[in-house]
C-alpha positions as CSV (number, residue, x, y, z in Angstrom):
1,X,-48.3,15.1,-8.4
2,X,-46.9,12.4,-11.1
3,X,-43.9,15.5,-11.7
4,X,-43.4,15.9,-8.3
5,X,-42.9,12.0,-7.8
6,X,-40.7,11.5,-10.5
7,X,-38.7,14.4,-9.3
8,X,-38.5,12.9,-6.0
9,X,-37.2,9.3,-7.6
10,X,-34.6,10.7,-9.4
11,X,-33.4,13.2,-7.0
12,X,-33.3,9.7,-4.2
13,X,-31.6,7.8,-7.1
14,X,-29.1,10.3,-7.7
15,X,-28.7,10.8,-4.2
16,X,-28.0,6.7,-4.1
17,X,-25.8,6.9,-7.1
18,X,-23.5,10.3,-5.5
19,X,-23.8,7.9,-1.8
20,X,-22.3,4.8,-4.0
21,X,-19.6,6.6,-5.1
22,X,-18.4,8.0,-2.4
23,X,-14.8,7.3,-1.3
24,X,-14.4,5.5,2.1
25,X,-12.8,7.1,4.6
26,X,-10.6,4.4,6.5
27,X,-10.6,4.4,10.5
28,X,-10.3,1.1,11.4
29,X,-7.2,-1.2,10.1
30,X,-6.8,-4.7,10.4
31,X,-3.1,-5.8,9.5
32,X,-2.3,-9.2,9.1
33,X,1.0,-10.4,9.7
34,X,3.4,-9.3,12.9
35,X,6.6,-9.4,11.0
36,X,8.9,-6.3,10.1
37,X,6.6,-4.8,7.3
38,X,3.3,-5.9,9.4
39,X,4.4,-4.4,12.7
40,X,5.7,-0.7,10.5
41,X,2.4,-0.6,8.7
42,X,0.3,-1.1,12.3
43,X,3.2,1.8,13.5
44,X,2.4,4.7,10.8
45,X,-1.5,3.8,11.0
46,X,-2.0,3.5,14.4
47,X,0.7,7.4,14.6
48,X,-2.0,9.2,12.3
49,X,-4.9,8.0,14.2
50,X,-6.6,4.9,13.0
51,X,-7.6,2.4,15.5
52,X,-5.2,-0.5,14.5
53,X,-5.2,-4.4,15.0
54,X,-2.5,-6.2,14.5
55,X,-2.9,-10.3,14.0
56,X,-0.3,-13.1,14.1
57,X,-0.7,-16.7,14.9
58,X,0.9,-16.2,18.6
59,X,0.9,-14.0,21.4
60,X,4.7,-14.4,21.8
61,X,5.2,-12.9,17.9
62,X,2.8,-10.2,18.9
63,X,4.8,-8.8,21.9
64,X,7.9,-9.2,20.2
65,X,6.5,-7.0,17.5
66,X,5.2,-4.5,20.2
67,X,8.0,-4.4,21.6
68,X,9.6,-3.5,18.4
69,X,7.0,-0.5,17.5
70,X,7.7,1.0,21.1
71,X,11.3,1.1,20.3
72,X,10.6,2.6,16.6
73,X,8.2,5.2,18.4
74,X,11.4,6.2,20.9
75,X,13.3,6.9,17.7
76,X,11.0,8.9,16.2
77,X,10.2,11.0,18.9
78,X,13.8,11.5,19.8
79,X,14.1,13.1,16.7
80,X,10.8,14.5,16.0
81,X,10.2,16.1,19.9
82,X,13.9,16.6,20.0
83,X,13.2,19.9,22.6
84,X,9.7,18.7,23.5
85,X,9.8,15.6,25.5
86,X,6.4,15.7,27.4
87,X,5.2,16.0,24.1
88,X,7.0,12.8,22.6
89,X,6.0,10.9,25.2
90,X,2.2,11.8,24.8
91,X,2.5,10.5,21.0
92,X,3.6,7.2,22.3
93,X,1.1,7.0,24.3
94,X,-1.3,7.7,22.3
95,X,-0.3,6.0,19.5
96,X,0.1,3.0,21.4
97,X,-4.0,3.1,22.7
98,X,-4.9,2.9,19.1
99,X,-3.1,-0.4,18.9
100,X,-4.7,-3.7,20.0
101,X,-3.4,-7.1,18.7
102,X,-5.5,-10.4,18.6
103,X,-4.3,-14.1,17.3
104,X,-8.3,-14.5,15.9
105,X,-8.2,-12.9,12.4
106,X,-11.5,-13.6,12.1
107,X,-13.0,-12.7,15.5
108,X,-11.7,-8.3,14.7
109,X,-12.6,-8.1,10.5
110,X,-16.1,-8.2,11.4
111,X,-15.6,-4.1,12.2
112,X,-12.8,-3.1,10.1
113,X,-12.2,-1.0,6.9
114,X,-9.5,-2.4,5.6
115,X,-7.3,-5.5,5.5
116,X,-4.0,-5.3,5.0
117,X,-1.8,-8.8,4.7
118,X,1.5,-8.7,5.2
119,X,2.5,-12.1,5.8
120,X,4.6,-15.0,4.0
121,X,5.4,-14.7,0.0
122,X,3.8,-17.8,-0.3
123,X,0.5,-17.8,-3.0
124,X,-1.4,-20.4,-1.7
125,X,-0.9,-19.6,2.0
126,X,-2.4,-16.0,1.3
127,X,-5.3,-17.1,-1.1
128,X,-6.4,-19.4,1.5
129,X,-6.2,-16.2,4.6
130,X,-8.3,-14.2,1.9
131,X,-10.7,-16.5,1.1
132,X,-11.7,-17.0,4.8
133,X,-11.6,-13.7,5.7
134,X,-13.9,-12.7,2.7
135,X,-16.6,-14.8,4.7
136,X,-16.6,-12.7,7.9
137,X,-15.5,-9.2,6.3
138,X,-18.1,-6.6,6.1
139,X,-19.4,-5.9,2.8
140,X,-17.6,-2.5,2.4
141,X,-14.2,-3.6,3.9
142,X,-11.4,-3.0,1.4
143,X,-9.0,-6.2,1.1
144,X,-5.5,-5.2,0.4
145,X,-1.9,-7.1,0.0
146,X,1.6,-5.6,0.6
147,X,3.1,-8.2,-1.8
148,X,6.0,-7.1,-3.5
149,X,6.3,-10.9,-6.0
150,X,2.7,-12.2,-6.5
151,X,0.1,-10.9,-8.7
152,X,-2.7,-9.0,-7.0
153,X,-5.3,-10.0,-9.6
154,X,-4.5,-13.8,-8.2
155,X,-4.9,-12.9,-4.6
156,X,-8.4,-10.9,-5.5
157,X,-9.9,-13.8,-7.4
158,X,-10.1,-16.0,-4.0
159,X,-12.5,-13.8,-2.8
160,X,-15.9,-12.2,-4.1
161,X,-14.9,-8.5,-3.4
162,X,-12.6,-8.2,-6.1
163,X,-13.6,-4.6,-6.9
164,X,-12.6,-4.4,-3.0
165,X,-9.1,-5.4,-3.6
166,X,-5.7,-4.1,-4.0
167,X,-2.2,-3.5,-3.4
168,X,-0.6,-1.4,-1.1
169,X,3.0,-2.1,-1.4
170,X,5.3,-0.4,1.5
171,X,8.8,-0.1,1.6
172,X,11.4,-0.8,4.7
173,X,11.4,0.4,7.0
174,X,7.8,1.6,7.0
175,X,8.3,4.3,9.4
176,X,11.2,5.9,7.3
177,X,10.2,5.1,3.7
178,X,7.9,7.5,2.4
179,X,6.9,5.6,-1.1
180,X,3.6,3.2,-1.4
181,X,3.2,1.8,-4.4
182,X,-0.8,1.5,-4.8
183,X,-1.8,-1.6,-7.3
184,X,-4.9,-1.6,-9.4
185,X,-6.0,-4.7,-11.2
186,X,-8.5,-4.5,-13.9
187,X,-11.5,-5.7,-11.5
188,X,-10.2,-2.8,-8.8
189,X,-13.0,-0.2,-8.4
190,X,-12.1,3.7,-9.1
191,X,-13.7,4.3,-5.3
192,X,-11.4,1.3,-4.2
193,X,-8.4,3.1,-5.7
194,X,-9.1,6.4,-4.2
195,X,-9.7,5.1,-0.6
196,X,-6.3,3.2,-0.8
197,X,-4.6,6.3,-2.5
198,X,-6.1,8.9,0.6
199,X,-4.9,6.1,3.3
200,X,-1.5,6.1,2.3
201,X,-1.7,10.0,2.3
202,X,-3.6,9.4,5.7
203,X,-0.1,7.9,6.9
204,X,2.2,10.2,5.9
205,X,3.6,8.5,2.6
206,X,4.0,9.2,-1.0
207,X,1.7,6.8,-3.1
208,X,2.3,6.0,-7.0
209,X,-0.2,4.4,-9.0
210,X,0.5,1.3,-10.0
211,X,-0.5,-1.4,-12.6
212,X,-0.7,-5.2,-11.8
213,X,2.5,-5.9,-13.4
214,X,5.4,-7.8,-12.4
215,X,7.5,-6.4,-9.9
216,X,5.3,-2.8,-9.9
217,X,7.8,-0.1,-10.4
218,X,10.1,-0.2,-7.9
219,X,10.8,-3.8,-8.1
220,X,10.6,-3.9,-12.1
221,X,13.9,-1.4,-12.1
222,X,15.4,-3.1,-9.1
223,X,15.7,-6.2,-9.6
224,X,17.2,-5.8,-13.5
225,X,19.8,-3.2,-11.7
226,X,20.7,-5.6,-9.3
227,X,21.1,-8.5,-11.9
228,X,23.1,-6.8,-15.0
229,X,25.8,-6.3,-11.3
230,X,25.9,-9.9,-11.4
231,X,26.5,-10.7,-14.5
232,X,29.0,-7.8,-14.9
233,X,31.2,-9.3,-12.2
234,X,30.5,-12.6,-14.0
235,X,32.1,-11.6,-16.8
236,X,34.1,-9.2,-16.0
237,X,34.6,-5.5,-15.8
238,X,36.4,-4.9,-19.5
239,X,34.8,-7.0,-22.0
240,X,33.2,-5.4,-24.7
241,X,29.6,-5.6,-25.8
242,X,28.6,-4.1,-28.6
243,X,25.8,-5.9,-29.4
244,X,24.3,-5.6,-25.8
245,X,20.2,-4.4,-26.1
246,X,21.4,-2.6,-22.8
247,X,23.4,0.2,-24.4
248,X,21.1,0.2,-27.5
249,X,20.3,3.8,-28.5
250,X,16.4,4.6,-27.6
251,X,14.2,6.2,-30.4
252,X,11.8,7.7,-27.9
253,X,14.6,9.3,-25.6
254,X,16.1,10.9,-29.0
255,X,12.9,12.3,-30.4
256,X,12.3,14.4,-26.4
257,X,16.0,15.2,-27.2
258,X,15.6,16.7,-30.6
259,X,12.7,18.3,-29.5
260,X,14.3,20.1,-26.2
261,X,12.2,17.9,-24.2
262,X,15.1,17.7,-21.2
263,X,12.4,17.4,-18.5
264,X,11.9,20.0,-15.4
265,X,14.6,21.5,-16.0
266,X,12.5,22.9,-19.9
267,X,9.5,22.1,-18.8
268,X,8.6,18.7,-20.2
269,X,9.9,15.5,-20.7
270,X,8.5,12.1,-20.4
271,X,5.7,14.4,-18.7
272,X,4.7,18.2,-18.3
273,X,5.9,19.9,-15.3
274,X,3.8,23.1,-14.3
């Protein structure tokens, strides 16, 4: 009897423990935030299926950002039921009855999976929409931030759920861009992770992990690129620089050279290609 009990205990704990770690499956979005990125995000998810809310702070912002995903949906059908018509029109309209938009942030998180905000790049303005939305959330709702500036370790410590928080950075236009850059911070839970990686697959896009550094990846290259344009025009296309870090020789890029590391095209390079 006492084997057969503790049998039963651990076979229930591990059952627990296997429950616990389970990924979850997101069904229900809540995006926050109306603008261009808001209004592509509440597009894609609301396309693949998910039952979408999308929340601004007026009714006018919200039609003028339905209006905008009914004429993004006409593009895409255009080209995607080029000979099918009937059918085009059928995935606007059902992609439209999964959207619903509200001005009460509050009043529609009580039901969701996941939050994503996608509203001003201001820090204090989206600490203070997290920290009152982390009151009427559902324990198990995942908290995410399409920042593409502020640190998503900052956002996540203004709420309690910071193993329930990340980024999920998408690229304009949503619909078109196939990149998300998924953020974990240090306090980010592997099942968090996961959940946000199988969304943005969910969607149709291309994630890449992502640490909680300035700028991510895309940003981190970008915005250096875009600067060294500047300050070439600034000072001007023919000077000479010979002491510029910039055109510095790189140790590690010589040693996968002297070792016919060239990338796909041998194999391997800064990573193994099978």
């Amino acid at each position: 009897m006492a084997f057969a009990t503790r049998h039963f205990v651990r076979a229930a704990s591990s059952a627990a423990a296997t429950a616990a770690a389970k990924k979850l499956i997101v069904k229900h979005v809540t995006i926050i935030g109306g603008g261009l990125m808001g209004a592509g995000i509440a597009q894609v998810a609301a396309a693949s299926g998910h039952t979408v809310v999308l929340v601004d702070q007026s009714e006018e912002i919200l039609k003028k950002s339905t209006k905008g995903i009914e004429e993004s949906l006409k593009r895409v059908t255009k080209k995607k039921f080029a000979d099918k018509p009937e059918a085009g029109a059928e995935f606007i309209e059902k992609t439209l009855k999964n959207l619903t938009t509200s001005t009460d942030a509050v009043a529609v998180v009580h039901s969701t999976d996941l939050v994503i905000e996608a509203i001003v790049e201001n820090q204090e303005i989206k600490n203070e929409l997290f920290k009152r939305l982390d009151k009427f959330a559902p324990e198990h709702t995942i908290f995410a931030s399409n920042t593409s500036s502020l640190q998503i370790t900052q956002l996540a410590n203004s709420t309690t759920r910071q193993d329930r928080f990340g980024g999920l950075h998408f690229f304009n236009p949503v619909p078109m861009m196939k990149l998300v850059e998924v953020i974990k911070t240090p306090m980010t839970s592997q099942k968090t992770f996961e959940s946000l990686v199988d969304f943005s697959k969910a969607v149709g896009k291309s994630p890449v992990s992502c640490k909680d550094t300035p700028g991510f990846i895309v940003n981190r290259l970008l915005v250096p690129y875009m600067m060294e344009a500047v300050r070439l025009f600034e000072r001007g296309w023919h000077s000479l620089e010979p002491n510029n870090p910039l055109f510095a020789p790189s140790p590690l890029l010589n040693k996968l050279v002297q070792e016919k590391k060239l990338g796909k095209k041998t194999g391997e390079g800064f990573y193994k290609y099978n």
